[in-house]
C-alpha positions in Angstrom: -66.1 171.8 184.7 -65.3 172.5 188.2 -62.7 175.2 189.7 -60.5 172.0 190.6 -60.3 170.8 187.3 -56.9 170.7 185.3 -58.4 172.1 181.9 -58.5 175.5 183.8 -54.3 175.4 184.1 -54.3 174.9 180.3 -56.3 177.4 179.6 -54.4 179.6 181.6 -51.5 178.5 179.9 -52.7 179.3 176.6 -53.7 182.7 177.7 -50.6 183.5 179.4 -48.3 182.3 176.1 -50.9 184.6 173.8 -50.7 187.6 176.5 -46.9 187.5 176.8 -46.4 185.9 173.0 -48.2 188.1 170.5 -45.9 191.7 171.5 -43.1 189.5 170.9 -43.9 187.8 168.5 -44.9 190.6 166.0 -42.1 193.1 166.7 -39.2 192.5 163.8 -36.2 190.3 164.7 -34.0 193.2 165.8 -35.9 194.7 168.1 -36.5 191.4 170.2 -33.8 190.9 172.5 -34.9 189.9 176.0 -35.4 191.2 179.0 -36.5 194.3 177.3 -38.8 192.3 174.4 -40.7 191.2 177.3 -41.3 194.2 179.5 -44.7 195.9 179.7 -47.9 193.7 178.7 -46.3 190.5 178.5 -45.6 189.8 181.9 -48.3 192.1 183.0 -50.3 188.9 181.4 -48.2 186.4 183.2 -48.9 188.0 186.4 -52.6 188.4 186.2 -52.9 184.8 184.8 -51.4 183.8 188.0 -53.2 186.4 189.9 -56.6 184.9 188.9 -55.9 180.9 188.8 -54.2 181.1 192.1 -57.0 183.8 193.8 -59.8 181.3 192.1 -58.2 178.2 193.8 -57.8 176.4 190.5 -54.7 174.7 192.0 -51.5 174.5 194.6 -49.2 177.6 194.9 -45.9 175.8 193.1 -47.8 173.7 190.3 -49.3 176.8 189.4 -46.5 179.4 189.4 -44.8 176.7 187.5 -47.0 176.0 184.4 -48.2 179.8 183.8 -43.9 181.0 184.4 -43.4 178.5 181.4 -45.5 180.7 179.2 -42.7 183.0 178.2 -39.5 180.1 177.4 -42.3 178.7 175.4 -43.3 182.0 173.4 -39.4 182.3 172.9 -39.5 178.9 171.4 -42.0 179.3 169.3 -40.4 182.6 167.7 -37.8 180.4 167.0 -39.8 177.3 165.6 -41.6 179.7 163.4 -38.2 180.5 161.6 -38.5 184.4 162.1 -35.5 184.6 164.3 -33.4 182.1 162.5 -31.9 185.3 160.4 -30.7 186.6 163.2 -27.5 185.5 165.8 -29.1 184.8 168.9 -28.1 182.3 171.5 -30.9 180.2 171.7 -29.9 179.2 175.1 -29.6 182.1 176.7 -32.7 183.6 175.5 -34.7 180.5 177.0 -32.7 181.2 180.2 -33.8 185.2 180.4 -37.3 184.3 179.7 -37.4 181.5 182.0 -36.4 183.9 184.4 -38.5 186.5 183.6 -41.5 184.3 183.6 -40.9 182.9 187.2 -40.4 186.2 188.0 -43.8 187.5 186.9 -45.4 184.1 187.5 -44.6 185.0 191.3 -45.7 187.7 191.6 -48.9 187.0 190.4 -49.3 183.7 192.2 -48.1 185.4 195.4 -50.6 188.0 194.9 -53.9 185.5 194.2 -52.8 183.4 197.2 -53.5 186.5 199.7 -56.4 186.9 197.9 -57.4 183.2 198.2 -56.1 183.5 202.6 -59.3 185.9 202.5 -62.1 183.4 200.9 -63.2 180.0 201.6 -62.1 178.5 197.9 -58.9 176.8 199.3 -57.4 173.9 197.4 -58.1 170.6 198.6 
């Protein structure tokens, strides 16, 4: 597996959703309203998935912020898949929206971050 391949994107992917997923995921249905559900290790994880795929030069700059910034719509989605929210009155779409944002958010911060370390080595995309 090199550091071009795709698998490394999903497996970012899947680290990212467990990073930002598994706070809010076990904290009970009342206590889960976004932005503040999210805030602390969650996007901390979003970040430093970014940070480390983008720095590695697994990929291109917007691909990557994309795909790891859809981490936290698609922990929110599966909080509602799983039935544990469907108790409570949330707006379904509006909770997608706020973590969509929130994910780019992080996702770009991180990805900014790993593309000045990537300026500084020779592992540039191709």
């Amino acid at each position: 597996m090199t550091r071009n391949s795709r698998i490394w994107w999903l497996v970012g992917f899947l680290i990212a959703l467990v990073g930002v997923g598994f706070p809010y995921w076990r904290t009970p249905a009342a206590m889960t309203a976004l932005p503040g559900a999210f805030y602390g290790p969650g996007l901390a994880a979003i970040a430093v998935v970014a940070m480390m795929l983008r720095a590695f030069g697994t990929g291109r700059f917007v691909p990557l912020w994309l795909i790891i910034a859809a981490a936290a719509p698609a922990a929110v989605t599966l909080r509602m898949l799983m039935g544990d929210a469907a108790g409570a009155p949330v707006s379904w779409p509006r909770e997608l929206l706020i973590a969509s944002a929130l994910g780019l958010a992080a996702s770009l911060v991180g990805t900014l971050i790993g593309s000045l370390f990537l300026l500084r080595s020779s592992r540039r995309p191709t």
